[in-house]
MOPAC internal coordinates of N, CA, C and O (Angstrom, degrees):
PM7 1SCF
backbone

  N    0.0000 0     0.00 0     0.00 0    0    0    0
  C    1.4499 1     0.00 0     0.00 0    1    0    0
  C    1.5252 1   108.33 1     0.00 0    2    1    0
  O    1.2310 1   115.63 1   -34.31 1    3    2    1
  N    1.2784 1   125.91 1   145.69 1    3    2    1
  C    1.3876 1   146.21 1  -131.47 1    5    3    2
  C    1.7390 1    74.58 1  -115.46 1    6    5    3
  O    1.2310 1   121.16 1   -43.23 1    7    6    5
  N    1.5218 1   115.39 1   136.77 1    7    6    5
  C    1.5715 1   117.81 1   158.79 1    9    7    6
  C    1.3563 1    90.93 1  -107.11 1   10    9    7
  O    1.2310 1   134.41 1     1.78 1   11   10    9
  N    1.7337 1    89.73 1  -178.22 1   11   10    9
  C    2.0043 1   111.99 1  -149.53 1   13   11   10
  C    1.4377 1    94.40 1   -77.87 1   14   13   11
  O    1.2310 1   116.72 1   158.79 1   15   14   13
  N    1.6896 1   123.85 1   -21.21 1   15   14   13
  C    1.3503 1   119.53 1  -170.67 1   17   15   14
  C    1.5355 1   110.44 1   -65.11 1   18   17   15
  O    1.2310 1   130.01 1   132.50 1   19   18   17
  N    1.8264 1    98.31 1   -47.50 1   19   18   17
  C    1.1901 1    98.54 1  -169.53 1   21   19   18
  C    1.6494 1   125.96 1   -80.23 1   22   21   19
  O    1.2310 1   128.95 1   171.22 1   23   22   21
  N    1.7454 1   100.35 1    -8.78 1   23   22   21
  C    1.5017 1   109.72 1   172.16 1   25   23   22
  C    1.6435 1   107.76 1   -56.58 1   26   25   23
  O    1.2310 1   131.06 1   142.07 1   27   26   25
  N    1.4048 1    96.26 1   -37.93 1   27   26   25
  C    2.0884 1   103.36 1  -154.61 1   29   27   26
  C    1.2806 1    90.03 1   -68.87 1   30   29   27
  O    1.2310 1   121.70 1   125.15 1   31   30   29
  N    1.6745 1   114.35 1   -54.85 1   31   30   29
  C    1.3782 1   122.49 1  -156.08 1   33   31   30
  C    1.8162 1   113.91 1   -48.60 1   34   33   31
  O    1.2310 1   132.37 1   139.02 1   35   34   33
  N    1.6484 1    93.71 1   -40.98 1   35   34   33
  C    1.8131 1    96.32 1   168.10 1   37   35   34
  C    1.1382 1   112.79 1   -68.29 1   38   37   35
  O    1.2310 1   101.24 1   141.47 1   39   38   37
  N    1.0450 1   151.75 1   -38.53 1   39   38   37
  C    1.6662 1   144.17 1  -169.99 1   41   39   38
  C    1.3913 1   101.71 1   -87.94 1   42   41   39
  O    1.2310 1   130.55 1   -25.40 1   43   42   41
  N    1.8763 1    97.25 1   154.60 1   43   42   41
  C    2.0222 1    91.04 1  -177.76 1   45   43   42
  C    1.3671 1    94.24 1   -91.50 1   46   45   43
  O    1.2310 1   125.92 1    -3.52 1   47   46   45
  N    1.3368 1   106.23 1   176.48 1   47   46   45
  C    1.5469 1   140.48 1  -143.33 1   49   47   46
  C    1.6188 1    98.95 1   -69.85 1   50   49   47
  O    1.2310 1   123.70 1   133.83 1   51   50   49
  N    1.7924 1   110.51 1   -46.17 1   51   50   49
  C    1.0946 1   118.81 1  -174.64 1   53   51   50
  C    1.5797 1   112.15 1   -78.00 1   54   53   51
  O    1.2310 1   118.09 1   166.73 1   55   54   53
  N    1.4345 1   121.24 1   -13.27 1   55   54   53
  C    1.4038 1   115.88 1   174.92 1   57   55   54
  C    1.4136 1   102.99 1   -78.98 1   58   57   55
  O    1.2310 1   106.64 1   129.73 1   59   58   57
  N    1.6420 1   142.45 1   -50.27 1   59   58   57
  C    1.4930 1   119.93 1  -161.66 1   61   59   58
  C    1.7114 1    88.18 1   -88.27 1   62   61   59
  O    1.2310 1   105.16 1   173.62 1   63   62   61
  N    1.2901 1   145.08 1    -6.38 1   63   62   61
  C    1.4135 1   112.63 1   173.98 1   65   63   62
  C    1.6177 1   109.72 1   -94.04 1   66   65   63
  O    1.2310 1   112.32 1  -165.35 1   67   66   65
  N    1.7944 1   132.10 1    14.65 1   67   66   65
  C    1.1644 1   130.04 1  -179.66 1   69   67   66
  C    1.5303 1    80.24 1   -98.06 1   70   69   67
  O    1.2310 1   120.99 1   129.34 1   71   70   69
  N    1.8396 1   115.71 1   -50.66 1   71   70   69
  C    1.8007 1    96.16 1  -175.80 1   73   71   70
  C    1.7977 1   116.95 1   -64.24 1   74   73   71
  O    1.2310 1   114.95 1  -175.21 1   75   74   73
  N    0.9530 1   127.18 1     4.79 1   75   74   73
  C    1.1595 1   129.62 1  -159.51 1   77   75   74
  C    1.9245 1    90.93 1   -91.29 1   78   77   75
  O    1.2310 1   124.11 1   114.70 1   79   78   77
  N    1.2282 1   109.71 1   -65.30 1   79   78   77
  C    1.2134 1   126.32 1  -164.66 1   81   79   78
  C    1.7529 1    89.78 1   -75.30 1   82   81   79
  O    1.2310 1   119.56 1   119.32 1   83   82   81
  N    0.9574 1   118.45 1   -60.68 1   83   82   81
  C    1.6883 1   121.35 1   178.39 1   85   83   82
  C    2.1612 1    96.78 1   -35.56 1   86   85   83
  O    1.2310 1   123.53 1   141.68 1   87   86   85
  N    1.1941 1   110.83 1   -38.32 1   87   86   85
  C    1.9011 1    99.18 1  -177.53 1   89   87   86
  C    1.4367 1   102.45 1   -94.49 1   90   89   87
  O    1.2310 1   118.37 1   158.84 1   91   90   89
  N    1.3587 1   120.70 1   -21.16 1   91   90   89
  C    1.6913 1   121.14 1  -178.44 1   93   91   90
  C    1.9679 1    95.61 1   -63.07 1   94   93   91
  O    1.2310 1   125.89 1   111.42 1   95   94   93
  N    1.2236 1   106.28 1   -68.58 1   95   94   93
  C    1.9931 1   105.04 1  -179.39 1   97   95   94
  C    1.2352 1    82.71 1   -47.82 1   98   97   95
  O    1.2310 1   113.14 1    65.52 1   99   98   97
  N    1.2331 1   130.57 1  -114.48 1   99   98   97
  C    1.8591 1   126.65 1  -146.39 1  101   99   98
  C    1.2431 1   117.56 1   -34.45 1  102  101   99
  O    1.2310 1   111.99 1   143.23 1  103  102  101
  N    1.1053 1   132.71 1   -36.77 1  103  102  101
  C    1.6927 1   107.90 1   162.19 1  105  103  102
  C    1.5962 1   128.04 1   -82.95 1  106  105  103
  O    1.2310 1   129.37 1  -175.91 1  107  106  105
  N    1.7926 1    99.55 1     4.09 1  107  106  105
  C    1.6004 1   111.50 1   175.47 1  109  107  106
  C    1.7014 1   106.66 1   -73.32 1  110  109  107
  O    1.2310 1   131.12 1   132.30 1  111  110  109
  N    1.6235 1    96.15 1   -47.70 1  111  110  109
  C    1.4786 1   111.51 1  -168.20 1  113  111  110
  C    1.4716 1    97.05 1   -75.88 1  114  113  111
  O    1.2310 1    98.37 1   122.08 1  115  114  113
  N    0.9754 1   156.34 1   -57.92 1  115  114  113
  C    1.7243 1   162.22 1   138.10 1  117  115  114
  C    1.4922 1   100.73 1    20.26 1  118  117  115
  O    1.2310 1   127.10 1   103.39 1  119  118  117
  N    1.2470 1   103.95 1   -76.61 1  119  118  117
  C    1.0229 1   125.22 1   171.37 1  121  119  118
  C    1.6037 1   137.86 1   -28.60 1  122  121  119
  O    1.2310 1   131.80 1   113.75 1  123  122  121
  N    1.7111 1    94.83 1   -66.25 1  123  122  121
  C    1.6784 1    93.05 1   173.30 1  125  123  122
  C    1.5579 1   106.53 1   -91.35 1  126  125  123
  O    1.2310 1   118.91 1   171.60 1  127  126  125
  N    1.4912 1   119.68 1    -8.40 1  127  126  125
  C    1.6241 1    99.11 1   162.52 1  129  127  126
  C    1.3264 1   136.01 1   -57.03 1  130  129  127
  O    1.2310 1   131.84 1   145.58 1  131  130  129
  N    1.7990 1    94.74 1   -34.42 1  131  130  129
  C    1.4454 1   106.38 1   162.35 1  133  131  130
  C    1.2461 1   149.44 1   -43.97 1  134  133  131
  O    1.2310 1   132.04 1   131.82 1  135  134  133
  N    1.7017 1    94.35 1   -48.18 1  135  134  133
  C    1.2666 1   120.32 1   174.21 1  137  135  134
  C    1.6234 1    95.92 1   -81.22 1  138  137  135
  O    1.2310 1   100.80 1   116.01 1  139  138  137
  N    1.0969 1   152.49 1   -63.99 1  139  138  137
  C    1.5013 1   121.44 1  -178.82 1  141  139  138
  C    1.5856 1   119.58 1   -50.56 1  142  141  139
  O    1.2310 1   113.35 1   145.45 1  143  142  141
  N    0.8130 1   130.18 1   -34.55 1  143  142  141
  C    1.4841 1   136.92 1   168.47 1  145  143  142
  C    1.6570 1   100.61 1   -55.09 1  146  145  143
  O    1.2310 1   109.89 1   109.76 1  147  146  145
  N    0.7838 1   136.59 1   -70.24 1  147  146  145
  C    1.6885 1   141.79 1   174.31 1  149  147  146
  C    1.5023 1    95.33 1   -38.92 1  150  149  147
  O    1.2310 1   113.64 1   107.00 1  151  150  149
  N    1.5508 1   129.64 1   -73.00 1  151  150  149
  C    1.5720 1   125.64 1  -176.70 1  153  151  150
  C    1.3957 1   111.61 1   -38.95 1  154  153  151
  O    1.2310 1   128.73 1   137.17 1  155  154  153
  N    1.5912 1   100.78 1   -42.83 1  155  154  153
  C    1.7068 1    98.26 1  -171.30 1  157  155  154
  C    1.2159 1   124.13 1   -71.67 1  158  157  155
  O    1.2310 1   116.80 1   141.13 1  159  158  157
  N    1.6473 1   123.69 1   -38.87 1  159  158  157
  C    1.2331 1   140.96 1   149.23 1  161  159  158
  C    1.3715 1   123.41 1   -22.38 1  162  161  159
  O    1.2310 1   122.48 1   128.90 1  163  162  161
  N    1.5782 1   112.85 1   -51.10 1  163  162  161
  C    1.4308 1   125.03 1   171.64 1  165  163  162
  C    1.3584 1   126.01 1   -99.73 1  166  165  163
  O    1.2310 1   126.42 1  -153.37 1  167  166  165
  N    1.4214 1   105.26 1    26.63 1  167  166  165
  C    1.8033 1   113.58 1   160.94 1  169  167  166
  C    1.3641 1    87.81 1    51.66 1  170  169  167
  O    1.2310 1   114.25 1  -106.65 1  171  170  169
  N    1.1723 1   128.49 1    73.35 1  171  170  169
  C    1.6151 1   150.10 1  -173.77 1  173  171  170
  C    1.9190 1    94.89 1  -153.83 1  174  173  171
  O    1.2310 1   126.40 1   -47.94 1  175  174  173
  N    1.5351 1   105.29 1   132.06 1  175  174  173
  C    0.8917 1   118.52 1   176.49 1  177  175  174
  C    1.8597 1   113.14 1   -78.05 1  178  177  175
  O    1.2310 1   131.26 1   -30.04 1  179  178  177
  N    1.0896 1    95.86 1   149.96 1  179  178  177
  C    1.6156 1   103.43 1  -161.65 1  181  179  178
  C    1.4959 1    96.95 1   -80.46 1  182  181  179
  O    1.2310 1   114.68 1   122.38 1  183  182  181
  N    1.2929 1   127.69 1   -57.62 1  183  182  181
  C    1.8730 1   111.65 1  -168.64 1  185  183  182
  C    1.9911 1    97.22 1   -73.34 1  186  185  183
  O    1.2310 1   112.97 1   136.91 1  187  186  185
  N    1.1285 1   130.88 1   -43.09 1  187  186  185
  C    1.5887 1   128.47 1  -169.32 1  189  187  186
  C    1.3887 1   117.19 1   -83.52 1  190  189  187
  O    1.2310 1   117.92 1   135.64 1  191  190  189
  N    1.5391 1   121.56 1   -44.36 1  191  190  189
  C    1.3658 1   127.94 1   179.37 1  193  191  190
  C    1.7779 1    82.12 1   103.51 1  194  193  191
  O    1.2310 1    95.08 1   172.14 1  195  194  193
  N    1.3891 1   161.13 1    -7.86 1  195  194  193
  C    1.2785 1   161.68 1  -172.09 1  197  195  194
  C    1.4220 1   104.16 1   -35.05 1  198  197  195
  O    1.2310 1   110.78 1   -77.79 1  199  198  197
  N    1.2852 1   134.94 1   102.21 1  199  198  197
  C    1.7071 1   117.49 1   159.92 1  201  199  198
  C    1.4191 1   119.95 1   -33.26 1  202  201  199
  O    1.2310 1   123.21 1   -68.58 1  203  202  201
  N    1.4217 1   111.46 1   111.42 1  203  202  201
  C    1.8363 1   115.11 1   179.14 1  205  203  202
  C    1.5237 1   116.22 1   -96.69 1  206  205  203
  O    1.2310 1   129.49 1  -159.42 1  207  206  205
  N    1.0903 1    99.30 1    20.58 1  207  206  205
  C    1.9386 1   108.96 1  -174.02 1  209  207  206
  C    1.4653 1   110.47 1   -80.45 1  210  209  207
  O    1.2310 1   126.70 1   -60.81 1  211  210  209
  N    1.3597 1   104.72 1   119.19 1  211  210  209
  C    1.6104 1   113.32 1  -163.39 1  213  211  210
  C    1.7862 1   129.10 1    81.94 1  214  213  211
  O    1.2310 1   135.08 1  -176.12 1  215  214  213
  N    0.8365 1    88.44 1     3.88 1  215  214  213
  C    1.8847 1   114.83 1  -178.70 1  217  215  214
  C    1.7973 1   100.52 1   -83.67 1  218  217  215
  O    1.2310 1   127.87 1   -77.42 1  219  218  217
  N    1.2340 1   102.46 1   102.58 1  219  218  217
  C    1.3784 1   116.72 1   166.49 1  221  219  218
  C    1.4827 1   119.82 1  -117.73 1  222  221  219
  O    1.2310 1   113.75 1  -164.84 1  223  222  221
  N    1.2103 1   129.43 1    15.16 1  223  222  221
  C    1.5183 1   135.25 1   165.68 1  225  223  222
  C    2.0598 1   103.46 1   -74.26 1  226  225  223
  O    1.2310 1   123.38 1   125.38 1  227  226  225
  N    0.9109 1   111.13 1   -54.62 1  227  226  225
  C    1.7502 1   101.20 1   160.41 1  229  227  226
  C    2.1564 1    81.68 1   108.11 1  230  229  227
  O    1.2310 1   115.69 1  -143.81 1  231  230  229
  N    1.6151 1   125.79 1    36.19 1  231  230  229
  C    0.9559 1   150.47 1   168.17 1  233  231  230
  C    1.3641 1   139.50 1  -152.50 1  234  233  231
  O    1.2310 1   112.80 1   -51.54 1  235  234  233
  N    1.2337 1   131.21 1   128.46 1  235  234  233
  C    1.5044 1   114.23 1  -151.33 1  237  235  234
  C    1.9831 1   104.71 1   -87.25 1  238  237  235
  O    1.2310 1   116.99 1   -56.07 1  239  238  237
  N    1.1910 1   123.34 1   123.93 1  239  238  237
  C    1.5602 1   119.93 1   179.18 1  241  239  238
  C    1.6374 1   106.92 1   -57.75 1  242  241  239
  O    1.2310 1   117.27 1   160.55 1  243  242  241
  N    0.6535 1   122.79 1   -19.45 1  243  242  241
  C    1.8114 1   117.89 1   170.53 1  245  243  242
  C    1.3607 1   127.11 1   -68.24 1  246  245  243
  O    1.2310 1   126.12 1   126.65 1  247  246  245
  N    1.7980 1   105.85 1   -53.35 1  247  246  245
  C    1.4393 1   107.67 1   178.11 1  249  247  246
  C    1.3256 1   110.08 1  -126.17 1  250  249  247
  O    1.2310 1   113.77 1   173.90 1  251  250  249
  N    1.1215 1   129.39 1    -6.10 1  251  250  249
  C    1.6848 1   136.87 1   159.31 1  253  251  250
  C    2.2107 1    90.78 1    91.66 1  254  253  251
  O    1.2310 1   129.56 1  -154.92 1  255  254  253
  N    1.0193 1    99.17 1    25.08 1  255  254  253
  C    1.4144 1   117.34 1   156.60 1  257  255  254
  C    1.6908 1   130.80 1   -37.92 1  258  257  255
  O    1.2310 1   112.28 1  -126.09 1  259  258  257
  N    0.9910 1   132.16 1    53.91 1  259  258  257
  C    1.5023 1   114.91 1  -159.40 1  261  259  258
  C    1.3354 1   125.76 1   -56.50 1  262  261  259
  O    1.2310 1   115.99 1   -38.47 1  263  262  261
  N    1.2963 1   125.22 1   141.53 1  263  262  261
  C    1.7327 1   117.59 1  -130.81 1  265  263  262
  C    1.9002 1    87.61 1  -112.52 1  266  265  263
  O    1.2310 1   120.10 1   180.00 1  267  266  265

């Protein structure tokens, strides 16, 4: 079995730092989809995080956000 030195050492320099940055965005974007999905879930406004519970104007009072 191949260790991690000798995996990197075969590939050039610019292939594991394009995969490097190629998994840094996808777990960046992962990430804040999540977290809007969680805001939305909790009647939380999407640009402020504002509690929207009981909010029937169809705009958020914090950032004038339309919900």
């Amino acid at each position: 079995m191949l260790s991690v030195v000798a995996i990197l050492a075969s590939r050039p320099l610019w292939a594991v730092a394009l995969q490097s940055a190629l998994i840094t965005v996808c777990a960046t974007l992962l990430a804040s989809v999540a977290l809007s999905l969680r805001k939305r879930r909790r009647k939380r406004c999407r640009t402020c995080g504002h509690d929207l519970t009981g909010n029937v104007s169809g705009r958020c009072p914090e950032c004038g956000e339309p919900i």
